[in-house]
PDB file with one MODEL, atoms N, CA, C and O in Angstrom:
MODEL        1
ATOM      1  N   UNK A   1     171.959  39.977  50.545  1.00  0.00           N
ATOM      2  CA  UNK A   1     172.345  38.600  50.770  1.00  0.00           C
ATOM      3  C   UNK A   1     171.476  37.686  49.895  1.00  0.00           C
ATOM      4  O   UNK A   1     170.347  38.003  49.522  1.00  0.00           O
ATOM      5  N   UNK A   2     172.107  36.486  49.585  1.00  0.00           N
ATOM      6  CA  UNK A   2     171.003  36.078  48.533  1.00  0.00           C
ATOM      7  C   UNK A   2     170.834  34.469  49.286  1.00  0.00           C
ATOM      8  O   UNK A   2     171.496  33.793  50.074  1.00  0.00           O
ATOM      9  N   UNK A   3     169.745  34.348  48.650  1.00  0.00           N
ATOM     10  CA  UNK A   3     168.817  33.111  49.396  1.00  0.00           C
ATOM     11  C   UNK A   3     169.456  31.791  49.039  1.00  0.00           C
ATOM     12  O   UNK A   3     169.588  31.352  47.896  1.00  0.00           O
ATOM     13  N   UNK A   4     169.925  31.080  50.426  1.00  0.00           N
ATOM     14  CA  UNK A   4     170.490  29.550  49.592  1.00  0.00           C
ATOM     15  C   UNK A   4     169.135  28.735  49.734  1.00  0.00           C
ATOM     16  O   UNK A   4     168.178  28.853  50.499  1.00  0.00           O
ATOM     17  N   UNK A   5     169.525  27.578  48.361  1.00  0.00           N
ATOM     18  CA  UNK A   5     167.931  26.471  49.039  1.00  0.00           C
ATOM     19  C   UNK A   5     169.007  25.223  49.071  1.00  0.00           C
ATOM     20  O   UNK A   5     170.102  25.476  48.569  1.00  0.00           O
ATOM     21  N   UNK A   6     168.804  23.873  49.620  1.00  0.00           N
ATOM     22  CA  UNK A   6     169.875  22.857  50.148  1.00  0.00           C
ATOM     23  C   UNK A   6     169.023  21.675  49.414  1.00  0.00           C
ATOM     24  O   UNK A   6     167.816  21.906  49.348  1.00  0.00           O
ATOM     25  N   UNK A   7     169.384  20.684  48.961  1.00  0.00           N
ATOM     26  CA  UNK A   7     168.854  20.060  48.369  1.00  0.00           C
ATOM     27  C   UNK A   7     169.499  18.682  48.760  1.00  0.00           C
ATOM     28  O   UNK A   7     170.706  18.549  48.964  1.00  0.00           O
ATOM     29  N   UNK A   8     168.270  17.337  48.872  1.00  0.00           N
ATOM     30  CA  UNK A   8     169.361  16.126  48.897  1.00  0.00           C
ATOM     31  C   UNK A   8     168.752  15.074  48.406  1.00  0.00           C
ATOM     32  O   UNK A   8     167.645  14.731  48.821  1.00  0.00           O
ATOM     33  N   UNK A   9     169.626  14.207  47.130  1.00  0.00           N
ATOM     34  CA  UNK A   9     168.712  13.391  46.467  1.00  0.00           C
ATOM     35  C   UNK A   9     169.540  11.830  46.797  1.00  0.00           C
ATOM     36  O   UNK A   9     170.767  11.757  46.737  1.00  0.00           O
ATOM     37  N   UNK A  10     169.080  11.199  46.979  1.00  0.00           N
ATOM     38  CA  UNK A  10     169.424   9.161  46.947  1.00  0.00           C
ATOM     39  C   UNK A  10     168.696   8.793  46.331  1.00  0.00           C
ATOM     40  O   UNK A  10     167.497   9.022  46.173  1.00  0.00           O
ATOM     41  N   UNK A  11     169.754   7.836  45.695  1.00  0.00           N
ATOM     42  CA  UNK A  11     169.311   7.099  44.370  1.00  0.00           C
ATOM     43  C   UNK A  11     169.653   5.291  44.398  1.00  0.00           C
ATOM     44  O   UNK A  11     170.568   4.638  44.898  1.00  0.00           O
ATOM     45  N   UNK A  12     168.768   5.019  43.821  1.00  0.00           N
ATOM     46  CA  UNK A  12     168.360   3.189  43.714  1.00  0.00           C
ATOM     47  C   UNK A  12     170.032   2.581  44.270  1.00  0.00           C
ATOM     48  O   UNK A  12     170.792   3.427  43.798  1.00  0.00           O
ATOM     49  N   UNK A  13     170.553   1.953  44.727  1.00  0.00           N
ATOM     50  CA  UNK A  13     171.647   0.854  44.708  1.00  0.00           C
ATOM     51  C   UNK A  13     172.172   0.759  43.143  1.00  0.00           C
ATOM     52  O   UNK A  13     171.414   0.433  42.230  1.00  0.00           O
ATOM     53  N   UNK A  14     173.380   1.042  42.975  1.00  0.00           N
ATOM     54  CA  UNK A  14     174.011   0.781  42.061  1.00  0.00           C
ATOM     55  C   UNK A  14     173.780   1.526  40.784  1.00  0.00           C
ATOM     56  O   UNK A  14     174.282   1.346  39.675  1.00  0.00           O
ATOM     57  N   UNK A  15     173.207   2.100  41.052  1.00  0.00           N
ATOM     58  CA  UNK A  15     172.438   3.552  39.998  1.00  0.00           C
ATOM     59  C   UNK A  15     173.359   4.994  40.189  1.00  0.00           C
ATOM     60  O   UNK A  15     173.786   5.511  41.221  1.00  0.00           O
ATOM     61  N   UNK A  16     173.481   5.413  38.782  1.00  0.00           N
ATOM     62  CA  UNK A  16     174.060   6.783  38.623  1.00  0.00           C
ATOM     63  C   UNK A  16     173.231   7.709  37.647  1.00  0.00           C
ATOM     64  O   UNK A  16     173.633   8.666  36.985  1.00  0.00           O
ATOM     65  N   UNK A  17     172.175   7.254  37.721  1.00  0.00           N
ATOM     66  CA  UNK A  17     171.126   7.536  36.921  1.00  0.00           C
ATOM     67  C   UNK A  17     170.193   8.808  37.737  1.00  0.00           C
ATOM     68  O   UNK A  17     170.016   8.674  38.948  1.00  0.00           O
ATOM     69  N   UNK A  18     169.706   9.834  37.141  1.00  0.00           N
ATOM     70  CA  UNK A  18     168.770  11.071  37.839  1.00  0.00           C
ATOM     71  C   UNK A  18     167.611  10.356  37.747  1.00  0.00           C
ATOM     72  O   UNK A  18     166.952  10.427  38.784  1.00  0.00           O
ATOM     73  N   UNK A  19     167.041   9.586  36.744  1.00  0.00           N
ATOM     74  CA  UNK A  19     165.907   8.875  37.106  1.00  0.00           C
ATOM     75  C   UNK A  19     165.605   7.655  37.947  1.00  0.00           C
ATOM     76  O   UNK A  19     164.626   6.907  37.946  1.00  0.00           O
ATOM     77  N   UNK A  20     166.600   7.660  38.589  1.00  0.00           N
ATOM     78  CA  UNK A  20     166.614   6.442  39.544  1.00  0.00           C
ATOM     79  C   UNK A  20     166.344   6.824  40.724  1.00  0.00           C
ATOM     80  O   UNK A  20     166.348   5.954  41.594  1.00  0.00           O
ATOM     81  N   UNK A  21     166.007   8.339  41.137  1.00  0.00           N
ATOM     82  CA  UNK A  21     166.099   8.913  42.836  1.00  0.00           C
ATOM     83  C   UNK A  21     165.104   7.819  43.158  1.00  0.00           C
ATOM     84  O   UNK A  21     164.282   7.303  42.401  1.00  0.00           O
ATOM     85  N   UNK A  22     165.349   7.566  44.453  1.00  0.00           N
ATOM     86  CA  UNK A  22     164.214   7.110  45.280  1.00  0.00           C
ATOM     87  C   UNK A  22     163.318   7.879  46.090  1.00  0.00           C
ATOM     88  O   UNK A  22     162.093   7.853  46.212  1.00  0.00           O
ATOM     89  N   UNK A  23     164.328   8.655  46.678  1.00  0.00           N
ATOM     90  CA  UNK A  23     163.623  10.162  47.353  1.00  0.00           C
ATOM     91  C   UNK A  23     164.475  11.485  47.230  1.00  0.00           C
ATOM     92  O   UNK A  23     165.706  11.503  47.192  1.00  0.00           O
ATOM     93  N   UNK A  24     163.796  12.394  47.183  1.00  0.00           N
ATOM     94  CA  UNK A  24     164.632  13.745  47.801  1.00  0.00           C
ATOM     95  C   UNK A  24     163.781  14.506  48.854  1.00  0.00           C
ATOM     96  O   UNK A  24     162.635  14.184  49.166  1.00  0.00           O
ATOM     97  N   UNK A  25     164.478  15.556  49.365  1.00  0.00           N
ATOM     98  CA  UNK A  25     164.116  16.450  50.208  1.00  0.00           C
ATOM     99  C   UNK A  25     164.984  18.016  49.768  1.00  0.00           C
ATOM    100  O   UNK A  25     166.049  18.192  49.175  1.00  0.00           O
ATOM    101  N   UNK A  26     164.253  18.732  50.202  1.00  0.00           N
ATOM    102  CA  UNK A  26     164.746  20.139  49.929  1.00  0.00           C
ATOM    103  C   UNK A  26     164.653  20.899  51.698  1.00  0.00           C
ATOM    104  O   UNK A  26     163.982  20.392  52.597  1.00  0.00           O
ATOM    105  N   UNK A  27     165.459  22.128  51.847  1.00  0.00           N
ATOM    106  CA  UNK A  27     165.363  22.441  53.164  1.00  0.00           C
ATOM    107  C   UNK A  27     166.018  23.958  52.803  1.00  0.00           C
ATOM    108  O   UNK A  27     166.469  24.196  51.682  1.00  0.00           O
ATOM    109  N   UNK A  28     166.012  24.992  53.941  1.00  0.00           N
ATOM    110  CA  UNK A  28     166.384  26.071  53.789  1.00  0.00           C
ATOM    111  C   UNK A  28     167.702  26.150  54.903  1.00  0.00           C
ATOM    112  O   UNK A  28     168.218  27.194  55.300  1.00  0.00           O
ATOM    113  N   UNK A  29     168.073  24.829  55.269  1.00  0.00           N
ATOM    114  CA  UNK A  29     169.376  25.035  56.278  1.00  0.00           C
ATOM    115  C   UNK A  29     170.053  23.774  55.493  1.00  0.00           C
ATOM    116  O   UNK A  29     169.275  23.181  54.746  1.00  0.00           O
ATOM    117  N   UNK A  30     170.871  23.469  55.531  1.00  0.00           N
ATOM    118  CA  UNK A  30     172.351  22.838  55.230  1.00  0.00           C
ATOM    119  C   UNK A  30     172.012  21.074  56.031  1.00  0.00           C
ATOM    120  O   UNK A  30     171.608  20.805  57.163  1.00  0.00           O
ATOM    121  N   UNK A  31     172.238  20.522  55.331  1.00  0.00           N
ATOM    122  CA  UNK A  31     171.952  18.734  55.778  1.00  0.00           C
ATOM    123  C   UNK A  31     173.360  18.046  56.705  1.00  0.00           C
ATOM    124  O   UNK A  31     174.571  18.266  56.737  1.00  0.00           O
ATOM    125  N   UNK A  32     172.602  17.305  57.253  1.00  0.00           N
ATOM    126  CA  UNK A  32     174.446  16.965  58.042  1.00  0.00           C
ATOM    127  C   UNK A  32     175.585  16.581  57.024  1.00  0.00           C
ATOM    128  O   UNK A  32     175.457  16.516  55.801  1.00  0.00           O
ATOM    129  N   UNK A  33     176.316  16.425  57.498  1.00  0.00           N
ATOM    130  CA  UNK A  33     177.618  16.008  56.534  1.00  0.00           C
ATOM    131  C   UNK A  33     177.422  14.224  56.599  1.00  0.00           C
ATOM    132  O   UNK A  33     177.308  13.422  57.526  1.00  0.00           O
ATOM    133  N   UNK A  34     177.454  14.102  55.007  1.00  0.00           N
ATOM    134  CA  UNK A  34     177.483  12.611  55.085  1.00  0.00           C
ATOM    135  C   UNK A  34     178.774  12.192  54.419  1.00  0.00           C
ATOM    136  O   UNK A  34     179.302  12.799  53.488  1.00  0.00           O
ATOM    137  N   UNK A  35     179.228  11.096  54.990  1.00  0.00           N
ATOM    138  CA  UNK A  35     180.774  10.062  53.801  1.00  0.00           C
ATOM    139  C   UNK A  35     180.256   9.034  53.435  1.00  0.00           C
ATOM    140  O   UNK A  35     179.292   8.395  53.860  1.00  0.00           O
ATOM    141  N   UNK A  36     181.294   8.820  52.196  1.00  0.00           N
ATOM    142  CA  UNK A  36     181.359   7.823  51.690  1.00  0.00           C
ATOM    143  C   UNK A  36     181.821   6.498  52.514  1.00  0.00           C
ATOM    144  O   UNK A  36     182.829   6.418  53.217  1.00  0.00           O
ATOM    145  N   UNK A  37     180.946   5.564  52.293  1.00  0.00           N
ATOM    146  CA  UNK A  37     180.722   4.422  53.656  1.00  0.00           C
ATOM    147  C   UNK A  37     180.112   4.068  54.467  1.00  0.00           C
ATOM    148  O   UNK A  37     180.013   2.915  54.886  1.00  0.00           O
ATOM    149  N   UNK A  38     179.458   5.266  54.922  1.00  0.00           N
ATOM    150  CA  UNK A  38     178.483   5.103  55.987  1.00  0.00           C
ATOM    151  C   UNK A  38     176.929   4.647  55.330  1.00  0.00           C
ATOM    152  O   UNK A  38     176.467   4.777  54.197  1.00  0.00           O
ATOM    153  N   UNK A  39     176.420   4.113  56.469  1.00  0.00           N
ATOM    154  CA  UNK A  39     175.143   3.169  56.562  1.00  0.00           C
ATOM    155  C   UNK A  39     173.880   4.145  56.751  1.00  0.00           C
ATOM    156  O   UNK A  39     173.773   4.981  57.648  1.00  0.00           O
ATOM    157  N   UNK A  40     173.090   3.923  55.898  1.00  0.00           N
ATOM    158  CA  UNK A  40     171.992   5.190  55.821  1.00  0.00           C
ATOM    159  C   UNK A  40     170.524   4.208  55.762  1.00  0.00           C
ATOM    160  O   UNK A  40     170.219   3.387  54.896  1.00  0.00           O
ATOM    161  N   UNK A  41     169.947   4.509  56.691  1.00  0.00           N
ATOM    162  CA  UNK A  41     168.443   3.546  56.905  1.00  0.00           C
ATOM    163  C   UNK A  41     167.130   4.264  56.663  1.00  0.00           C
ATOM    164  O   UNK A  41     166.588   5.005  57.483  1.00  0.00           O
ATOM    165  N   UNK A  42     166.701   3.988  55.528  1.00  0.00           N
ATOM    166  CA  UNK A  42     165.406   5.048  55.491  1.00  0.00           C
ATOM    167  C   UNK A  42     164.371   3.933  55.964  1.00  0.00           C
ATOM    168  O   UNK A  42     163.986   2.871  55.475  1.00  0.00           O
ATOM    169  N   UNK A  43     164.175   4.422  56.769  1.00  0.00           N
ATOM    170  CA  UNK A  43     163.312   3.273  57.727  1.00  0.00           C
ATOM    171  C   UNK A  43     161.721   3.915  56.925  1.00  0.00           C
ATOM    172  O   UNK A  43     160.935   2.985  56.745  1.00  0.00           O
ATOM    173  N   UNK A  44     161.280   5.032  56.541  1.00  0.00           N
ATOM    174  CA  UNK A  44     160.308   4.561  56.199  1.00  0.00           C
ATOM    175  C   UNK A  44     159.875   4.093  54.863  1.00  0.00           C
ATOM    176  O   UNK A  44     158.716   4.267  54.487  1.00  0.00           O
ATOM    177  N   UNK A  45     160.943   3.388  53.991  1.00  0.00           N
ATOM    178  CA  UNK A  45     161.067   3.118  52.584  1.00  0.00           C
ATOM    179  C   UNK A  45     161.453   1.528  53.082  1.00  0.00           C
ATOM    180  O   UNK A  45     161.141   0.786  52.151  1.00  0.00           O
ATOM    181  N   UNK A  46     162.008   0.759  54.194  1.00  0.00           N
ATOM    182  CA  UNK A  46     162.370  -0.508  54.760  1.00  0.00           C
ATOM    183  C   UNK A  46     163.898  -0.626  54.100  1.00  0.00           C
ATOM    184  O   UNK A  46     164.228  -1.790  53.875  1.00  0.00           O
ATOM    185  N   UNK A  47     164.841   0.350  53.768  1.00  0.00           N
ATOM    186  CA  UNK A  47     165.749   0.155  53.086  1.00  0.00           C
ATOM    187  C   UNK A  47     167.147   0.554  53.739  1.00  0.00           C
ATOM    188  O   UNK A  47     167.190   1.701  54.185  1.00  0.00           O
ATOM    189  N   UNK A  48     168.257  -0.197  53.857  1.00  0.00           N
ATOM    190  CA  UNK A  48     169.157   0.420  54.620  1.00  0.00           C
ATOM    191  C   UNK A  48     170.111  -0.244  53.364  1.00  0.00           C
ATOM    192  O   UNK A  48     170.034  -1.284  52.709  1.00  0.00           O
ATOM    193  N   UNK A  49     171.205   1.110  53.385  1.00  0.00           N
ATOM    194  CA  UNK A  49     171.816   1.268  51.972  1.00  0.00           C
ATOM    195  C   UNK A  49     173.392   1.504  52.799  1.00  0.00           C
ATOM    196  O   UNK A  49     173.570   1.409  54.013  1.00  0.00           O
ATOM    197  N   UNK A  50     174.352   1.806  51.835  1.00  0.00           N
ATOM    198  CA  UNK A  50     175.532   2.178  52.344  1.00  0.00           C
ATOM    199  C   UNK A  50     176.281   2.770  50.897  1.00  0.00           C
ATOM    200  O   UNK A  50     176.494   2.359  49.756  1.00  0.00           O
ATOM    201  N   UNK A  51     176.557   4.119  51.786  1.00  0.00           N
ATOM    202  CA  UNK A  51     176.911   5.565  50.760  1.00  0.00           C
ATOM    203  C   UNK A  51     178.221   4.685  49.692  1.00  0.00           C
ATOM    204  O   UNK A  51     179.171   4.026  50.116  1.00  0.00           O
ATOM    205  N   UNK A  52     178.018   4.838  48.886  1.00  0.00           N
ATOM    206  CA  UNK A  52     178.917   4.414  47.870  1.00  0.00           C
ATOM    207  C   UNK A  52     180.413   5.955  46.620  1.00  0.00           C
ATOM    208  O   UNK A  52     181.547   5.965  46.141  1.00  0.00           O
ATOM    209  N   UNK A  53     179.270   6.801  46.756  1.00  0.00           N
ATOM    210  CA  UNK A  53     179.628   7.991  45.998  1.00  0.00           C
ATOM    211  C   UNK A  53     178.942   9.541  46.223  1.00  0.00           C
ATOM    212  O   UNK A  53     177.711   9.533  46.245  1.00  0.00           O
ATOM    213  N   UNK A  54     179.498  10.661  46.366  1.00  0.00           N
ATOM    214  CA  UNK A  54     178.287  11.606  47.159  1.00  0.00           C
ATOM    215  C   UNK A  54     179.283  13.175  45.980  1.00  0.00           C
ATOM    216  O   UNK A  54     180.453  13.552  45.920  1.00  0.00           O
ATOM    217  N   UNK A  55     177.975  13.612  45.274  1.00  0.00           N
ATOM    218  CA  UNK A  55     178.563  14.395  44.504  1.00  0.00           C
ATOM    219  C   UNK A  55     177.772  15.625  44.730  1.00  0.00           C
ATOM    220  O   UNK A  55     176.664  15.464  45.241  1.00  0.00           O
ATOM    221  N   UNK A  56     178.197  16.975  44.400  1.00  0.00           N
ATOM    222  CA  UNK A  56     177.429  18.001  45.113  1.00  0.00           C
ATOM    223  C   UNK A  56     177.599  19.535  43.598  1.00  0.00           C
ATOM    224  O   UNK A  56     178.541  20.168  43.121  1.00  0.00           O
ATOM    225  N   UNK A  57     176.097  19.497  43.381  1.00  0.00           N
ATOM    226  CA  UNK A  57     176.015  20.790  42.357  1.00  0.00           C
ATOM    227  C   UNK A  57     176.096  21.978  43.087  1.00  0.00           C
ATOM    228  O   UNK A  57     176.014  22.188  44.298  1.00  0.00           O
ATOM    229  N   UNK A  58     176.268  22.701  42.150  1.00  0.00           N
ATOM    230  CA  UNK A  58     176.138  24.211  42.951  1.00  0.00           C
ATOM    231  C   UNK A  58     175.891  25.401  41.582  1.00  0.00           C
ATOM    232  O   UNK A  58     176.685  25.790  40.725  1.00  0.00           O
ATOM    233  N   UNK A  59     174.787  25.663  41.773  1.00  0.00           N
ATOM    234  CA  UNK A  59     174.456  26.659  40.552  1.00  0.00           C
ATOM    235  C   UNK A  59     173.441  28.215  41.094  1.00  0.00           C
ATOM    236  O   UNK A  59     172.907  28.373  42.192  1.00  0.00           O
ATOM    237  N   UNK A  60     173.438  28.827  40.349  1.00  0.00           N
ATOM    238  CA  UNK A  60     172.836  30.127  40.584  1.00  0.00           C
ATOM    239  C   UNK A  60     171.851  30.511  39.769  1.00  0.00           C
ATOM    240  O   UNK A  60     172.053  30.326  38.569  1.00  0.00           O
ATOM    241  N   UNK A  61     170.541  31.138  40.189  1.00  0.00           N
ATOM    242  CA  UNK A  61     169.470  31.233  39.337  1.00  0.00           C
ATOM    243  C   UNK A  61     168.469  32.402  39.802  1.00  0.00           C
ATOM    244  O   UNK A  61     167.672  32.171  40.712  1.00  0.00           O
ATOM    245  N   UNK A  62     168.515  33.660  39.172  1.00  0.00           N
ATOM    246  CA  UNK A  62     167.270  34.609  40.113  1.00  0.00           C
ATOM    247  C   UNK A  62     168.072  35.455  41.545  1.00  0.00           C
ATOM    248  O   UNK A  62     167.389  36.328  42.082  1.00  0.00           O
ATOM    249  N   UNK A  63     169.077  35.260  41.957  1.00  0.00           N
ATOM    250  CA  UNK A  63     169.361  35.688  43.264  1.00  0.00           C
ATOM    251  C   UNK A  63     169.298  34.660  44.377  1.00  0.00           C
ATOM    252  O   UNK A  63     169.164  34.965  45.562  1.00  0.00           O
ATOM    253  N   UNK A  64     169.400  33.461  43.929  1.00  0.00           N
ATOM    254  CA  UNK A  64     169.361  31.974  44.586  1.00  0.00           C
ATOM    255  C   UNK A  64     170.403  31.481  44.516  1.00  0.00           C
ATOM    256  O   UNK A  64     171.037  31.583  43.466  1.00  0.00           O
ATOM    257  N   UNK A  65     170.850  30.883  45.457  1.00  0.00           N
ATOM    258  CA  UNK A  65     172.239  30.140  45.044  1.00  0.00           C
ATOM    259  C   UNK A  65     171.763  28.269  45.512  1.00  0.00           C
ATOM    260  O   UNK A  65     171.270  28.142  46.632  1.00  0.00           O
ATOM    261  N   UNK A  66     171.875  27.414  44.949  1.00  0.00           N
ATOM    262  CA  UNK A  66     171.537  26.332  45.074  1.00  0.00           C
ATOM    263  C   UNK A  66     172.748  25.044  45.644  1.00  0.00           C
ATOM    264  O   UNK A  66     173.899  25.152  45.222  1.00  0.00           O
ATOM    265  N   UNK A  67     172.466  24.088  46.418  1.00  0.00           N
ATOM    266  CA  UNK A  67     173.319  23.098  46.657  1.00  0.00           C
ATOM    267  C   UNK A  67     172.499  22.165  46.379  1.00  0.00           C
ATOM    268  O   UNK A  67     171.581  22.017  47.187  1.00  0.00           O
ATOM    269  N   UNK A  68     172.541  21.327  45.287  1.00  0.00           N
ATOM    270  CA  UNK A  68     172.135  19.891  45.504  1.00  0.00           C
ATOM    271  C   UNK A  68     173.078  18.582  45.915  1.00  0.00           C
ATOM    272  O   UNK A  68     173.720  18.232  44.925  1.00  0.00           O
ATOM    273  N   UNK A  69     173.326  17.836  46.963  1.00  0.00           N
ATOM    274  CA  UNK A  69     174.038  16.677  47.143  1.00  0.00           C
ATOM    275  C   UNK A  69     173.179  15.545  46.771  1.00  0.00           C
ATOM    276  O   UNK A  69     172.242  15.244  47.510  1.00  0.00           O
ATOM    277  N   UNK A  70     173.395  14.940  45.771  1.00  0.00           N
ATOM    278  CA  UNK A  70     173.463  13.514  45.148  1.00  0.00           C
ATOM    279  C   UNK A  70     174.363  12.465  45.654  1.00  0.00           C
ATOM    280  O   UNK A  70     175.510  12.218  45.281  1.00  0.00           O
ATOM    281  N   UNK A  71     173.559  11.806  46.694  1.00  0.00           N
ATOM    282  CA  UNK A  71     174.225   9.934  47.374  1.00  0.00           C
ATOM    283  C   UNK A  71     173.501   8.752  46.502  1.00  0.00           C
ATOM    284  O   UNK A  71     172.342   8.586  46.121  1.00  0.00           O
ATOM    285  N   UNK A  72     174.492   8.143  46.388  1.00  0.00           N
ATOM    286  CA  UNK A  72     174.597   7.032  45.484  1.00  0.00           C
ATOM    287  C   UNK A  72     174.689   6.355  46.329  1.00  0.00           C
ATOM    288  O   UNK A  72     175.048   6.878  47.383  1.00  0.00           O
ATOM    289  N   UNK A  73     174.419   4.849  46.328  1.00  0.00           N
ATOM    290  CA  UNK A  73     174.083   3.799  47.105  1.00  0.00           C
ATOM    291  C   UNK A  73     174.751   2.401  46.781  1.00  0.00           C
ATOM    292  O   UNK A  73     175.051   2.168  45.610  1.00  0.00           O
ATOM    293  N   UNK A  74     174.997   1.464  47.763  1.00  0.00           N
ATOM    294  CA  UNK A  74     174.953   0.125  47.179  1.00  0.00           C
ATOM    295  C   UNK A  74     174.182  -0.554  48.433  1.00  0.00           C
ATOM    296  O   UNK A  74     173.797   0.111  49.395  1.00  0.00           O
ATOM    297  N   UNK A  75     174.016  -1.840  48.322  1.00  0.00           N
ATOM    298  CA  UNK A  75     173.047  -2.732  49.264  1.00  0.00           C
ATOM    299  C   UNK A  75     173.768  -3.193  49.910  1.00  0.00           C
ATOM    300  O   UNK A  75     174.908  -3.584  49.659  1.00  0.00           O
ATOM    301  N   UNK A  76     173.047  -3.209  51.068  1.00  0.00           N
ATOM    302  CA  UNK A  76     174.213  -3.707  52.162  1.00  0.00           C
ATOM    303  C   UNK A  76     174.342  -5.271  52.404  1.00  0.00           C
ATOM    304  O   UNK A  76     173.390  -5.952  52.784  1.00  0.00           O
ATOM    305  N   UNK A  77     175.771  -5.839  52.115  1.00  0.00           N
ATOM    306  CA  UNK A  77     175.541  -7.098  52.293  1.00  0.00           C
ATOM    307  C   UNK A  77     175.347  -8.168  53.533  1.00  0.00           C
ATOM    308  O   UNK A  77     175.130  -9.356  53.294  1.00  0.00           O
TER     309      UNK A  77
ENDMDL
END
């Protein structure tokens, strides 16, 4: 069986840019399911955003199989 790793990156408001993450996290279980629309509060950054676009890699490397989900943001008005 080969090892998944789960990955999840958000990025600046209005940014489609990889150098724009604000944060990520990595995990060895699967992240909740997020949509496009919903209201996301990283309370410890003071920032509450709302999902704009949510795109998801999937590549293989070593006997690893990888998911990264990339959420894109806009500011909430």
């Amino acid at each position: 069986m080969k090892t998944l790793s789960y990955m999840l990156e958000i990025y600046e408001p209005g940014s489609e840019s990889a150098s724009n993450c604000i944060v990520s996290f990595t995990a060895n279980t699967a992240f909740p399911k997020l949509s496009i629309g919903e209201y996301l509060n990283l309370v410890y950054l003071d920032m509450e955003l709302k999902l704009s676009k949510i795109e998801h890699l999937i590549w293989e490397n070593e006997g690893r199989v990888s998911l990264k989900t990339l959420i894109y943001t806009e500011r909430i008005a």
